[in-house]
N, C-alpha and C positions, 0 to 999 in steps of 0.2 A: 174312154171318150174324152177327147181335148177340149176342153171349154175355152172360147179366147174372145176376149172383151178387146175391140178394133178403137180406141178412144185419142182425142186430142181436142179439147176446147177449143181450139182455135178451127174456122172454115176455111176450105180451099186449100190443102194440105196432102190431097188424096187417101181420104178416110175412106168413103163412100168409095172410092174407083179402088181401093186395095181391098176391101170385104167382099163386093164382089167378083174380082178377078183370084182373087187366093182362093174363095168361096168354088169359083167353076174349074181354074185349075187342078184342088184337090178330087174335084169330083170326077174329072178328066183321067186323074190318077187311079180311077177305081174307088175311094174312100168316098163311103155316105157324109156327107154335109148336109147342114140344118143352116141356113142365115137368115138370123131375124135384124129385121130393119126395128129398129129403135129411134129413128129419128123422125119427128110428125110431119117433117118435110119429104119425107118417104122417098128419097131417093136411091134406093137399094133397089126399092121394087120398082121403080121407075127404069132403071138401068135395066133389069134384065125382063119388062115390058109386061110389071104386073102394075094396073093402077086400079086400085080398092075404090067402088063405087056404090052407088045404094046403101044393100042391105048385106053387103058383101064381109064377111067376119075379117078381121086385121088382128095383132099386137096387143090393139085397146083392148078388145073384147076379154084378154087373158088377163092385165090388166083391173080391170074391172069387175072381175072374177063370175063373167057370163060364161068364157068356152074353155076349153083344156088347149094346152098347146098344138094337140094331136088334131085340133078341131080346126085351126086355123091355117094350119102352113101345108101348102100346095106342091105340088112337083114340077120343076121346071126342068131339069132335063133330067136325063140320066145319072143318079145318084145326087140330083140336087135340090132340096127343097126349100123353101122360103117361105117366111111368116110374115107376111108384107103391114108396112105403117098406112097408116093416111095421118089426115091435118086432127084427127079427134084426139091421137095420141098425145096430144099438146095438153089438153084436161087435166091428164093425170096427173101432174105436178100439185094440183089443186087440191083433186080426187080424194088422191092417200095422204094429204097434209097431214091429218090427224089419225088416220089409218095404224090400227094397232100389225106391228110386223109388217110396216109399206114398203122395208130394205129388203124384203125374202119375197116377194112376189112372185118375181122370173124365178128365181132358185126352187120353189118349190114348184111350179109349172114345169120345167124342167125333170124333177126328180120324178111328177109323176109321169113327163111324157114318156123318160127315158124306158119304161118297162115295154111300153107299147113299141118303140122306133127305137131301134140298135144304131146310133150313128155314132162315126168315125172320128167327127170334131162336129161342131156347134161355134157358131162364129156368129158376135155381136158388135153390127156397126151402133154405133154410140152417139147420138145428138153431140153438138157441138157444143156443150155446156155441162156444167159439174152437178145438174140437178137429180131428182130422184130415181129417173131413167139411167142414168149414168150407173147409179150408187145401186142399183139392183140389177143390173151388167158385173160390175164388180165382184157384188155378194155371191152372183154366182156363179162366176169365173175362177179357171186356177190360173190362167196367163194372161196376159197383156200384151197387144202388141200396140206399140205407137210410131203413128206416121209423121215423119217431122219432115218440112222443109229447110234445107239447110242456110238459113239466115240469122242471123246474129240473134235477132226476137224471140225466135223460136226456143234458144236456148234459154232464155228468162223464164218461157212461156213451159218450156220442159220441167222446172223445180216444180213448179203447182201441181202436174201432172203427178208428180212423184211424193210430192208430200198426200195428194189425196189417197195415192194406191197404199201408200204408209198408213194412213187413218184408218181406212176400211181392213188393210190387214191385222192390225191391233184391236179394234171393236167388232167386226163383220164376217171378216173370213180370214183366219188363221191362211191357209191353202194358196191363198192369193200371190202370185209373183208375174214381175216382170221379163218376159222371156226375149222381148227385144225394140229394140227400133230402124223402120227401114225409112231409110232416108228419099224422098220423094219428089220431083220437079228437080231432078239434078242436073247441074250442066255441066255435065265434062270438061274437065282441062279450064275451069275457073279458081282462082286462088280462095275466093271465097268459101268455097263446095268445100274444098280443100283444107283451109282453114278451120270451119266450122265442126269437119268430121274430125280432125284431130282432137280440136277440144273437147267433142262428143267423148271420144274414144278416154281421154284423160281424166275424164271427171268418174265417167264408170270403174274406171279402176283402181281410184282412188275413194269409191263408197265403201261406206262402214257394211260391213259382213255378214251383217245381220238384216240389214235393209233389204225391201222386198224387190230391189232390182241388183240386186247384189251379183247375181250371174246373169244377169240381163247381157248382152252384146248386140253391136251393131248389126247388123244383117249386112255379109258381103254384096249383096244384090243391091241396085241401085237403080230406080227408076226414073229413067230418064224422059224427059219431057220427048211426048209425042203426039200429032194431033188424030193419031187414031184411038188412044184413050178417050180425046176429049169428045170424038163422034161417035164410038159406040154406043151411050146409053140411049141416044136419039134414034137407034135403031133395035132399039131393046136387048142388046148384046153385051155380052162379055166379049173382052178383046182376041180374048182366043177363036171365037164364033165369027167375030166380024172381020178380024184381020190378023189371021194366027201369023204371017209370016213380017208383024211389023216388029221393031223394038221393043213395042211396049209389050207386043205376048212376049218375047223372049226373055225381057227382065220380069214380068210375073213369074214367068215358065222356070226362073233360075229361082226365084223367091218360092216358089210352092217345092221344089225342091230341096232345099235352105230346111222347110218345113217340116217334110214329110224325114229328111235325116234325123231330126231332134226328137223322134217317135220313140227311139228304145229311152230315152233319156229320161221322160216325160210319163211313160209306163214303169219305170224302175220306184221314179217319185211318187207316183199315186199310189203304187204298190206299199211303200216306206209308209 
């Protein structure tokens, strides 16, 4: 099972539109998926037309250590299920302030759903911020993928990213690395785009070897700006369901392929 923590502190970068479009692609591909929305703006499950109401169990509940994972997440399509957020998941921050072991929360909810649900990857979209949610995403992740916009800020905004997965790999989880980044809102045949991914590209390999992004690489896939991304979620869809024959499925559809190669690589590690 691939565990992979979808993170970038910064919003409006396509976190949320890449967890769930990798999320239904893989599941497209035949592979069980699990995506929990972790962000209490619930945009995950918003996208694919889950919106938690009432007395309806979410995230929080596991969280808060009312329900098991197995209790909360739902099946939305075929091979796809989802542990949907709402606005309460915002508490937690609070919650577990002082909560003995509030870093292993998702990690052990996890270990015990894994007995019950055999899935194929588990995929965690990530609040836009480096708070508890984030740091228990982490703990219980072995990869990383981060969505970057290719703008000059981004790269400033990329070392925090990578010193936090540094921290957490040194105190939290040994396991922990970075397996890539896909670059997101690309505009072709810009000098910018252009610029920005070389320097990408230079700086990864020239990190120290030992660093948890140390074989991290760019994802050849590039997602380019499309406005069928930006209307799917209003129609509870993934981009493949709403508009498999735009760009934006086709650079998902190249990225969840990107994905599903790095599978022997990824089982050889876990095995090690």
């Amino acid at each position: 099972m691939r565990v992979i923590a979808i993170m970038n502190q910064k919003g409006g970068v396509g976190k949320t539109t890449t967890s769930v479009n990798l999320a239904a692609g893989l599941a497209r591909q035949g592979r069980r998926v699990c995506l929990i929305d972790l962000d209490p703006q619930a945009h995950s499950s918003l996208h694919l037309g889950v919106e938690a109401a009432g007395s309806a169990d979410t995230i929080y509940q596991v969280f808060a250590r009312a329900r098991g994972l197995d209790q909360v997440r739902q099946l939305i399509s075929e091979n796809l299920w989802l542990a949907p957020a709402d606005l309460d998941l915002a508490a937690t921050e609070l919650e577990l302030v002082d909560a003995q072991g509030r870093e292993f929360v998702l990690r052990q909810a996890l270990e015990a759903a894994h007995a019950d649900q055999n899935f194929d990857y588990v995929l965690m979209d990530c609040p836009p911020s480096l708070g508890v949610l984030t740091i228990n995403a982490l703990s219980a992740a072995g990869e990383v993928i981060i969505p970057l916009q290719p703008h000059f800020f981004a790269l400033q905004g990329l070392s925090r990213l990578l010193e936090t997965t540094a921290l957490v790999t040194r105190r939290l989880n040994r396991r922990l690395r970075v397996s890539g980044i896909l670059l997101c809102l690309y505009e072709t045949g810009t000098r910018l785009a252009a610029d920005v991914t070389e320097d990408l590209m230079r700086f990864l390999e020239a990190s120290d070897p030992q660093s948890p992004w140390a074989q991290a690489r760019v994802f050849e896939s590039r997602i380019r700006r499309n406005i069928k991304l930006a209307e799917a979620p209003s129609f509870g869809q993934s981009v493949f369901a709403y508009a498999p024959g735009s760009s934006g499925a086709v650079d998902y559809g190249a990225l969840v392929s990107e994905v599903i190669a790095a599978e022997n690589q990824f089982a050889h590690r876990a095995a090690a």
